[in-house]
RODO-2510 file (C-alpha; in nm, 4 decimals, decimal comma):
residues 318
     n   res          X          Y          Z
     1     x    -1,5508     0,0724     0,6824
     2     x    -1,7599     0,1951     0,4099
     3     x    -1,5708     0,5123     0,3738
     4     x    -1,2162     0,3678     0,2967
     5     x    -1,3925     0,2798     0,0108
     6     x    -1,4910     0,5696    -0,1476
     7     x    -1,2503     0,5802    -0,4239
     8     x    -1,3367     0,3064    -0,5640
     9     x    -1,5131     0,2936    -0,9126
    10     x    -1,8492     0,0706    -0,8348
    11     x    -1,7763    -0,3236    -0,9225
    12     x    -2,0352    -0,5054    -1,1311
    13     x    -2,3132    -0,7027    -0,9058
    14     x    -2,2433    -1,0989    -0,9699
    15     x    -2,2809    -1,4140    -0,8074
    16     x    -1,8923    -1,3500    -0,7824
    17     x    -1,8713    -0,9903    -0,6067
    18     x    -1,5593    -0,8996    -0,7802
    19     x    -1,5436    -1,0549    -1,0962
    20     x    -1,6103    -0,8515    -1,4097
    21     x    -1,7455    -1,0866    -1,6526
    22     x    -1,6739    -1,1168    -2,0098
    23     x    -1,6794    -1,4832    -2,0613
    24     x    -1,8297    -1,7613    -1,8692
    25     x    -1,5631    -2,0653    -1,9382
    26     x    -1,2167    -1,9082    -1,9559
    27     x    -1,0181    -1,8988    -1,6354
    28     x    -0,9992    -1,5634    -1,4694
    29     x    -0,6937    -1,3080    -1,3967
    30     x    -0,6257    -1,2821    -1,0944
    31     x    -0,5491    -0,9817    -0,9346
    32     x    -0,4000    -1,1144    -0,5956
    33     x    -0,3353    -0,8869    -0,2873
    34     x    -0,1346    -0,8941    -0,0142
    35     x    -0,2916    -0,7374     0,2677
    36     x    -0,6727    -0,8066     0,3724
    37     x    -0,9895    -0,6225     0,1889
    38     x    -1,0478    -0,2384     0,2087
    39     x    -0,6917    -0,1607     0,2353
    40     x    -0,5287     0,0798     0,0091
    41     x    -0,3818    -0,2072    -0,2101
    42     x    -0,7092    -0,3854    -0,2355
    43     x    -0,8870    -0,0463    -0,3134
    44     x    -0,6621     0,0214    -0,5852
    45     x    -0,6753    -0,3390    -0,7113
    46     x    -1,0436    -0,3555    -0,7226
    47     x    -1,0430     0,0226    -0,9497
    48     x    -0,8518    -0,1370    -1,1854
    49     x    -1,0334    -0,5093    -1,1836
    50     x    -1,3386    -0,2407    -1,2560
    51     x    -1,1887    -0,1469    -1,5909
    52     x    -0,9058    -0,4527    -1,6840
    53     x    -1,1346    -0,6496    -1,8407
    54     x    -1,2760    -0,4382    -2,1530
    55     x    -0,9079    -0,3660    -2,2102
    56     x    -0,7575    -0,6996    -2,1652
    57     x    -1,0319    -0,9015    -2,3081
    58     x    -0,9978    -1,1112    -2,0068
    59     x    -1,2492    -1,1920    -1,6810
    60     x    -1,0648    -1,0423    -1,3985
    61     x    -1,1384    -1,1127    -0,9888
    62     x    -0,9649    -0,9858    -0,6859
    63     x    -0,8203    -1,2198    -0,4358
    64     x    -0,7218    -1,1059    -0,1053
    65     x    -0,4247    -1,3201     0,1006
    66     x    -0,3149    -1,1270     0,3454
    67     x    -0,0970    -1,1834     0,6302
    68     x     0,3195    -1,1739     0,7026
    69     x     0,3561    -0,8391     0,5924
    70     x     0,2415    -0,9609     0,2440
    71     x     0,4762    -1,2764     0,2037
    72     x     0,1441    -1,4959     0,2238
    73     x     0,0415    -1,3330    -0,1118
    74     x     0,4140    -1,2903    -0,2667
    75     x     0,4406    -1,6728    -0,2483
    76     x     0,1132    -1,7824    -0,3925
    77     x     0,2305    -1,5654    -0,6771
    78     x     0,5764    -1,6648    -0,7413
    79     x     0,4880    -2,0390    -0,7961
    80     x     0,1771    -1,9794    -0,9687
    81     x     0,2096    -2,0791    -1,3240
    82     x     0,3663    -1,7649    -1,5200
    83     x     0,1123    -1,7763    -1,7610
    84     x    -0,0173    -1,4080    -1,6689
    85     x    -0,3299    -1,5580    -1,5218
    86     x    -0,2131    -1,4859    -1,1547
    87     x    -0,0473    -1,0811    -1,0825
    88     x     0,0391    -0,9508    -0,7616
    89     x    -0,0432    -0,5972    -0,6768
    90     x     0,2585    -0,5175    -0,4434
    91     x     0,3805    -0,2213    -0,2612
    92     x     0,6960    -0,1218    -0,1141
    93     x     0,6946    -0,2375     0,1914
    94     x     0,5636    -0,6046     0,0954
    95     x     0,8035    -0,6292    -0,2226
    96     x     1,0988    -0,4830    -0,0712
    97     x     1,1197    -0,4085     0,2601
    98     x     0,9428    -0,6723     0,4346
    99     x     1,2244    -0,9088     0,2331
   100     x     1,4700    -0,7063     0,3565
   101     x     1,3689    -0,7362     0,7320
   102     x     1,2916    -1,1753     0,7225
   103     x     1,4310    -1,2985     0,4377
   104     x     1,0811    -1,5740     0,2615
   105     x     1,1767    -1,9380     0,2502
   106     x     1,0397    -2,0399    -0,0618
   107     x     1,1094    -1,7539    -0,2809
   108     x     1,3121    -1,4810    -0,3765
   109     x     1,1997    -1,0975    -0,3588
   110     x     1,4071    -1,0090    -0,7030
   111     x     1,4030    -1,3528    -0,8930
   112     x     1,0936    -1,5014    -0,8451
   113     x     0,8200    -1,1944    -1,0182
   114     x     0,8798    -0,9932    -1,3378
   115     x     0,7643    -0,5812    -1,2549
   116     x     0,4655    -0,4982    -1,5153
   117     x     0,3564    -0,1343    -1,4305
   118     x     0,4435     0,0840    -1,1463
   119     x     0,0795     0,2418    -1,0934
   120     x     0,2066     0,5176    -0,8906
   121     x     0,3180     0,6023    -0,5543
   122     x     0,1381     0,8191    -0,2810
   123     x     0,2281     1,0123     0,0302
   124     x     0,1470     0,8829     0,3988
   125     x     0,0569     1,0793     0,6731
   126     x     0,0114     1,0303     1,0647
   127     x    -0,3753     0,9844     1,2231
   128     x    -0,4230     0,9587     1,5816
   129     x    -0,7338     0,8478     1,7540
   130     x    -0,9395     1,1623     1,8535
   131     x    -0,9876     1,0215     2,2625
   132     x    -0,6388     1,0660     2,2557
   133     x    -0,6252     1,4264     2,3030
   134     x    -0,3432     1,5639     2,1068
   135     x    -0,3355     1,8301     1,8061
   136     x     0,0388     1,7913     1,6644
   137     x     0,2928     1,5951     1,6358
   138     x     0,4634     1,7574     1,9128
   139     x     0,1711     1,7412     2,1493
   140     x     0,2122     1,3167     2,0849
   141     x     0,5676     1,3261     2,1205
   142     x     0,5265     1,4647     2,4251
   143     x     0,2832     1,2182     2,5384
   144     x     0,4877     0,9628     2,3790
   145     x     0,7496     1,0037     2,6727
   146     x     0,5053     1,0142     2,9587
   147     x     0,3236     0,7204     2,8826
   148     x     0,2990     0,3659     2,6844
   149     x     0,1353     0,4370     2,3159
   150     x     0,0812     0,2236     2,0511
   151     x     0,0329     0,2272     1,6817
   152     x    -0,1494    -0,0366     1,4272
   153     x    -0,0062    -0,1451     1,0945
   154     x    -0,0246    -0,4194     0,8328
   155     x     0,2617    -0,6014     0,9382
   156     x     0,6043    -0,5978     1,0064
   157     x     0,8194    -0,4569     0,7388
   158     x     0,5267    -0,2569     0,5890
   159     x     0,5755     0,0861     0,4720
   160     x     0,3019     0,1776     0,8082
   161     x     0,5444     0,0196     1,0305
   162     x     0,8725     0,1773     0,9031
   163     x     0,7146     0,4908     0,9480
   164     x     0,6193     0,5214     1,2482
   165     x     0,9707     0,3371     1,3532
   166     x     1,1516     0,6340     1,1949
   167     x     0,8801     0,8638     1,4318
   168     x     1,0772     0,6525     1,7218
   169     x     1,3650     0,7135     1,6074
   170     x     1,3772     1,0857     1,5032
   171     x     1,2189     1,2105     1,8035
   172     x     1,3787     0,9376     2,1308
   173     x     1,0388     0,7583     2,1634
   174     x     0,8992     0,4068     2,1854
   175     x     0,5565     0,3881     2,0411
   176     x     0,4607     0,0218     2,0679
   177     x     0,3814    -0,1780     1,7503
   178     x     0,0475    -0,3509     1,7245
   179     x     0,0919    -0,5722     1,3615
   180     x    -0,2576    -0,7137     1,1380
   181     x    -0,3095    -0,8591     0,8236
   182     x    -0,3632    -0,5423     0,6703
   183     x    -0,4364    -0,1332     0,6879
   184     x    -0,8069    -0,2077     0,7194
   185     x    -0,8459    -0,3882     1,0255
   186     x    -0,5793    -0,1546     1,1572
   187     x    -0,7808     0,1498     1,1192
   188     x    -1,0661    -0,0708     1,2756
   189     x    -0,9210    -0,0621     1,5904
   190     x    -0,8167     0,2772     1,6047
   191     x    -1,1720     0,3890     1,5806
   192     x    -1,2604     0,1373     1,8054
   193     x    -0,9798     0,2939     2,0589
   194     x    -0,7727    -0,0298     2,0784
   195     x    -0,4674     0,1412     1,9583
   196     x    -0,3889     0,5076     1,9493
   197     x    -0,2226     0,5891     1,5744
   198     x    -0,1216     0,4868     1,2322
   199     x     0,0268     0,6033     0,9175
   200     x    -0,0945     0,5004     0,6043
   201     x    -0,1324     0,6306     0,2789
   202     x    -0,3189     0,9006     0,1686
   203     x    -0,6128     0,7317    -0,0093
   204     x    -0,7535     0,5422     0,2302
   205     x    -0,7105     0,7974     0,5379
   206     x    -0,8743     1,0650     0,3688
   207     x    -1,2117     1,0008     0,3637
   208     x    -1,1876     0,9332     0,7378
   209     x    -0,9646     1,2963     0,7769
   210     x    -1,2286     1,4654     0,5978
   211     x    -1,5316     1,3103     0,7599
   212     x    -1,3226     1,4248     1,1249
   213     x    -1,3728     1,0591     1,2335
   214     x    -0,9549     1,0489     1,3077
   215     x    -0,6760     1,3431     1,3893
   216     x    -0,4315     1,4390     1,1269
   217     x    -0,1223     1,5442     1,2624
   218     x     0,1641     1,5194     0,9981
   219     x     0,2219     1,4296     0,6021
   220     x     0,5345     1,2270     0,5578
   221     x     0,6279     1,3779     0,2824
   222     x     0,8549     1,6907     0,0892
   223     x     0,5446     1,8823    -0,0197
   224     x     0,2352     1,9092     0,1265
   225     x    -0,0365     1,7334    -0,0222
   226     x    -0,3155     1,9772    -0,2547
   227     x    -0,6205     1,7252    -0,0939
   228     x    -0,5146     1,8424     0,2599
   229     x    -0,3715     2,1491     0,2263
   230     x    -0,3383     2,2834     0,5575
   231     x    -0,1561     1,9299     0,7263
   232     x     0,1977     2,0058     0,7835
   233     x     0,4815     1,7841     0,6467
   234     x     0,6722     1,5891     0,9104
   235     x     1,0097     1,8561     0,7927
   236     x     0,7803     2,1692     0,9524
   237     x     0,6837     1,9487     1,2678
   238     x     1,0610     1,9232     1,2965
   239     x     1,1144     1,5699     1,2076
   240     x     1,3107     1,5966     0,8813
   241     x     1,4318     1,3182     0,6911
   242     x     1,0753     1,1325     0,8094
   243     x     0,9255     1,0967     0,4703
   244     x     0,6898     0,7827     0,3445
   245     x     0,5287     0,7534    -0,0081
   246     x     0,4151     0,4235    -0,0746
   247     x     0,4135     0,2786    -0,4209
   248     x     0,1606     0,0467    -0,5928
   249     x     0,3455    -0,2277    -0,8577
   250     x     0,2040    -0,4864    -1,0381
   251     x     0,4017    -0,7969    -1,0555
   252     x     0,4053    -1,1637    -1,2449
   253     x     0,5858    -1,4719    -1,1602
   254     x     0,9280    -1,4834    -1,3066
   255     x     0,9200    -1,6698    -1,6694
   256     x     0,5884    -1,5136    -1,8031
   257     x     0,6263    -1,4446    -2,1270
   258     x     0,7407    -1,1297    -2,2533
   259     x     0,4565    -1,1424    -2,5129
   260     x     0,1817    -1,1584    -2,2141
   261     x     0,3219    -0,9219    -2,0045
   262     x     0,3643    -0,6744    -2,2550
   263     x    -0,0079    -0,7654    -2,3046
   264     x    -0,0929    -0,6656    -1,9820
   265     x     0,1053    -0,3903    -1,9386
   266     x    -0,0733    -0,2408    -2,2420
   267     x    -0,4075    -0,3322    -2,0805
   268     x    -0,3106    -0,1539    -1,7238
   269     x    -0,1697     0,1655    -1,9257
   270     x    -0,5139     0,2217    -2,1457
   271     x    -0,7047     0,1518    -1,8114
   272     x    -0,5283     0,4371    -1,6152
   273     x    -0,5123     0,6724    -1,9163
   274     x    -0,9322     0,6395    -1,9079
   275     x    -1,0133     1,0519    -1,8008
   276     x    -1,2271     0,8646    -1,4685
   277     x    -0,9932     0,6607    -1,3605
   278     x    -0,7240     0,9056    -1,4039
   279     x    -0,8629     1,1512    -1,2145
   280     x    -0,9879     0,9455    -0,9645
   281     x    -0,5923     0,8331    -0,9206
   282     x    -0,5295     1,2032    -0,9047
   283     x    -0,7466     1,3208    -0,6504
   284     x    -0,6138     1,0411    -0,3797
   285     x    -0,3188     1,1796    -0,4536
   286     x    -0,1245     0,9127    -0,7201
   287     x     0,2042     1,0011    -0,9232
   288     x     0,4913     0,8824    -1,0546
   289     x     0,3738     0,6066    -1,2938
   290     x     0,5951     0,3596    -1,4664
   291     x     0,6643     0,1130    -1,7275
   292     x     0,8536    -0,2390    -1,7239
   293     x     1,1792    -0,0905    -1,7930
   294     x     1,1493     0,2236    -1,5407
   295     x     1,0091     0,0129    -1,2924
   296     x     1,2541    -0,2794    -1,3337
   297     x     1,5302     0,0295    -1,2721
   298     x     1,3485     0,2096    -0,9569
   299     x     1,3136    -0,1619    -0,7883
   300     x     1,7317    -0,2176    -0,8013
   301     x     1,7650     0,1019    -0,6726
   302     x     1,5636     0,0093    -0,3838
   303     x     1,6775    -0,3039    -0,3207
   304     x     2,0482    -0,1576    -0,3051
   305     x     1,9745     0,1402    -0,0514
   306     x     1,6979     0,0009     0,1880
   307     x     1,9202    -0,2710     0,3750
   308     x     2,1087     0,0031     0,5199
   309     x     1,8506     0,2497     0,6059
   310     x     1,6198    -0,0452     0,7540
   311     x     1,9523    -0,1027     0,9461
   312     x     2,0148     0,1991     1,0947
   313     x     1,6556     0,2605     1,2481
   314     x     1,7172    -0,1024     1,4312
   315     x     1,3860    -0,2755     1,3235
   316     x     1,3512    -0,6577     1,2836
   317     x     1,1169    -0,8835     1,1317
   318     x     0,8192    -1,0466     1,3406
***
């Protein structure tokens, strides 16, 4: 899996892999994630642990809980002491859809976390497992009705399982959903043939694209995307209306201060406005960043139109 880490800015050597250390006695942020290591969200999470300290004057580690499409992690966080020692580093399917689809027991998706810093959002695209032996999307939709297929993802309710749902439903198939605790172990498997697609977002699947180790068929987005300039979007396959980007969010529990989240917020804007790390978002194809107040404002939009839409394509929680 080393290449769905080649993004990432190198992490200090320690006795504690990820922890960037600036003091040896004060307890460290936490940067918790909600899906297992080498996904996109951990990726991401360890760029900026690489960075957050000099800028936050803070030790910072990365703690990976994945598991229930990212409730696991979303709880930890919400009754962790708001004291801006413990952030989530959500996305849109574990903050807001995944709620949507199985409503968590013991806490609520718009009460229980304060939004930071929307880092960005990305594009996903379609990968198929090369022994499959299709080209485009409508060389697998074909297939698709002939025979029994299957796709990975990181869980139900995850922005990799919605999209290939809306595949199912755009185009009258029934590609079988094969849920794990996050994008990494689901891309395992695909190279290892034990299930034949995925979407996820650009930054991790493009290392593997590039390298020819998987089979791009589709981006599911309105533009194509400058890194892979020859994929099609999912509108020129014919599948209109099929679009994905995934957004990136960091989150603390409801009640933090507004004094320490405006303290990290500061820190995470300085970080991503370094010329590395800004380019480095660029290239995997990162846009659309956010403060509290814009991100406070895109989240209640989403949580007012994605009932209905998760609705209409029929899909339940696991």
């Amino acid at each position: 899996m080393k290449r769905l880490r080649g993004w990432l800015a190198g992490a200090c050597a320690t006795a504690v892999p990820v922890l960037i250390a600036t003091s040896c006695f004060a307890e460290p942020v936490k940067i918790v994630v909600p899906f297992a290591a080498g996904g996109p969200v951990d990726q991401l999470a360890r760029l900026l642990a690489s960075e957050l300290p000099a800028k936050l004057g803070e030790d910072v580690i990365v703690d990976d809980r994945g598991g229930a499409g990212g409730a696991i992690a979303a709880e930890f966080v919400a009754r962790a002491n708001p004291d801006g020692k413990t952030v989530l580093l959500g996305s849109l399917g574990a903050m807001v859809i995944g709620p949507i689809l199985k409503a968590p027991a013991n806490y609520d998706p718009v009460k229980s976390f304060e939004p930071v810093m929307l880092v960005g959002s990305v594009p996903s695209l379609i990968v198929v497992n090369k022994e499959l032996g299709v080209s485009t999307m409508a060389e697998l939709i074909a297939k698709a009705k002939q025979q029994k297929l299957s796709y990975g993802s990181a869980g139900a309710g995850t922005t990799m399982n919605i999209a290939i749902e809306m595949v199912n439903a755009a185009a009258g198939v029934k590609i079988t959903h094969v849920p794990y605790r996050g994008a990494a172990p689901a891309i395992t498997d695909l190279l290892g043939g034990h299930v034949d697609m995925l979407n996820a977002d650009l930054p991790v699947l493009l290392p593997l694209v590039k390298a020819g180790s998987v089979k791009a068929l589709a981006l599911f987005a309105a533009e194509r995307a400058p890194q892979l300039p020859d994929l099609p979007t999912t509108e020129e396959v014919g599948l209109p209306g099929v679009i994905m980007e995934n957004w990136y969010g960091v989150f603390v529990p409801a009640g933090t201060p507004a004094p320490v989240r405006d303290k990290l917020e500061q820190a995470l804007d300085a970080v991503v406005a370094l010329p590395a790390i800004k380019q480095r978002l660029i290239d995997n194809g990162l846009h659309g960043m956010l403060g509290h107040d814009g991100f406070a404002a895109a989240l209640k939009q989403q949580f007012a139109e994605w009932p209905q839409r998760v609705k209409t394509l029929g899909i339940a929680g696991e």
